[in-house]
C-alpha positions in Angstrom: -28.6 28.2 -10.5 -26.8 29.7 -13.3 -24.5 28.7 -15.8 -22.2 31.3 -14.8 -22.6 30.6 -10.5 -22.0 26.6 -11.2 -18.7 27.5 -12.7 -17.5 29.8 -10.2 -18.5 27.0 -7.4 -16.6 24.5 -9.9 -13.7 26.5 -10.0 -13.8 27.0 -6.2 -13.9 23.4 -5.8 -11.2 23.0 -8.0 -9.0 25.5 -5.6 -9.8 23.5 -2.4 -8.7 20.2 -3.8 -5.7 21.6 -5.2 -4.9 23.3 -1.6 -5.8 19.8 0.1 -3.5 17.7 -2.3 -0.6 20.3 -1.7 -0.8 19.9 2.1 -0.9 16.3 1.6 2.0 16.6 -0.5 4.2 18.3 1.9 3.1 16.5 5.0 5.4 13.8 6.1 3.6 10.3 7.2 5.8 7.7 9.5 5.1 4.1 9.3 7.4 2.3 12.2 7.4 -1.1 14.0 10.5 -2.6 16.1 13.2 -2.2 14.1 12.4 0.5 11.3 11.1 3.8 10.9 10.1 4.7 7.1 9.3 8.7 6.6 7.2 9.1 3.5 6.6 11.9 1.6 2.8 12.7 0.9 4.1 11.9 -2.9 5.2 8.7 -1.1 8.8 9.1 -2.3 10.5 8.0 0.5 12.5 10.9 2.9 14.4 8.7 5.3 14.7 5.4 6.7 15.8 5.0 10.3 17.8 1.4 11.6 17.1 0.2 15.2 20.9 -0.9 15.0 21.2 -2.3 18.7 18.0 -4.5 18.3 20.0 -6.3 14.8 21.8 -9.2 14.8 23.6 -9.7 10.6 21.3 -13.1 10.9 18.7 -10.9 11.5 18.9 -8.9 8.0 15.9 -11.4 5.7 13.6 -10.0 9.3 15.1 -6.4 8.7 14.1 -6.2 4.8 10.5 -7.7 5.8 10.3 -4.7 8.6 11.4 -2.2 6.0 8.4 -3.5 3.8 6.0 -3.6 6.2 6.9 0.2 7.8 6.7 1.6 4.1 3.7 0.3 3.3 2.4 1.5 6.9 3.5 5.1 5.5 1.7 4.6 2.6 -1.9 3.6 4.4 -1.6 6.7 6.4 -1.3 8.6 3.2 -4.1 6.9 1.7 -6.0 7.4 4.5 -5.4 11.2 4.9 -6.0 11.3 0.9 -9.4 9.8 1.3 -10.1 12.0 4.8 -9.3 15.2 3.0 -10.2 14.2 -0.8 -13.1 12.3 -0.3 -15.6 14.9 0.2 -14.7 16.0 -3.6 -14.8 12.6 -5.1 -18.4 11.4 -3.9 -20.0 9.4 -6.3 -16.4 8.9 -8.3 -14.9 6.3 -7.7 -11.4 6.0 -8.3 -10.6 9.7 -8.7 -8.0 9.7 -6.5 
């Protein structure tokens, strides 16, 4: 192969892991359990967060923040996970690229 074939299939790679980061990007990933409902940005800035009010007693708020924790971090492993499912096949033998 060529110098000038290995770039163009370098720069062609290039494009297709930009175009999978973007759609990661702009999907939105939901992490939920009883109470909360965390919408995450493929950025993971967080979009919303949704309060089960009727299930909430006010003794109930220490539960509340540790349901908010655990929903956003739930957000964030379907992120990684749809990072690594679309972005993997570029990093092979790199570690830690994305």
């Amino acid at each position: 192969m060529n110098i000038q074939a290995m770039m163009k299939q370098a720069q062609k790679l290039q494009k297709d892991m930009l175009t999978a980061k973007e759609e990661i990007d702009s999907k939105v990933f939901i992490g939920t359990n009883s109470f909360v409902t965390v919408n995450l940005k493929g950025t993971k800035e967080i979009a919303s967060i949704k309060i089960n009010k009727e299930s909430l007693d006010k003794e109930e708020i220490e539960m509340l923040e540790d349901m908010i924790t655990i929903a956003i971090n739930n957000a964030i492993k379907e992120i990684d996970n749809e990072t690594e499912t679309k972005m993997g096949k570029y990093s092979q033998g790199m570690p830690g690229l994305f």
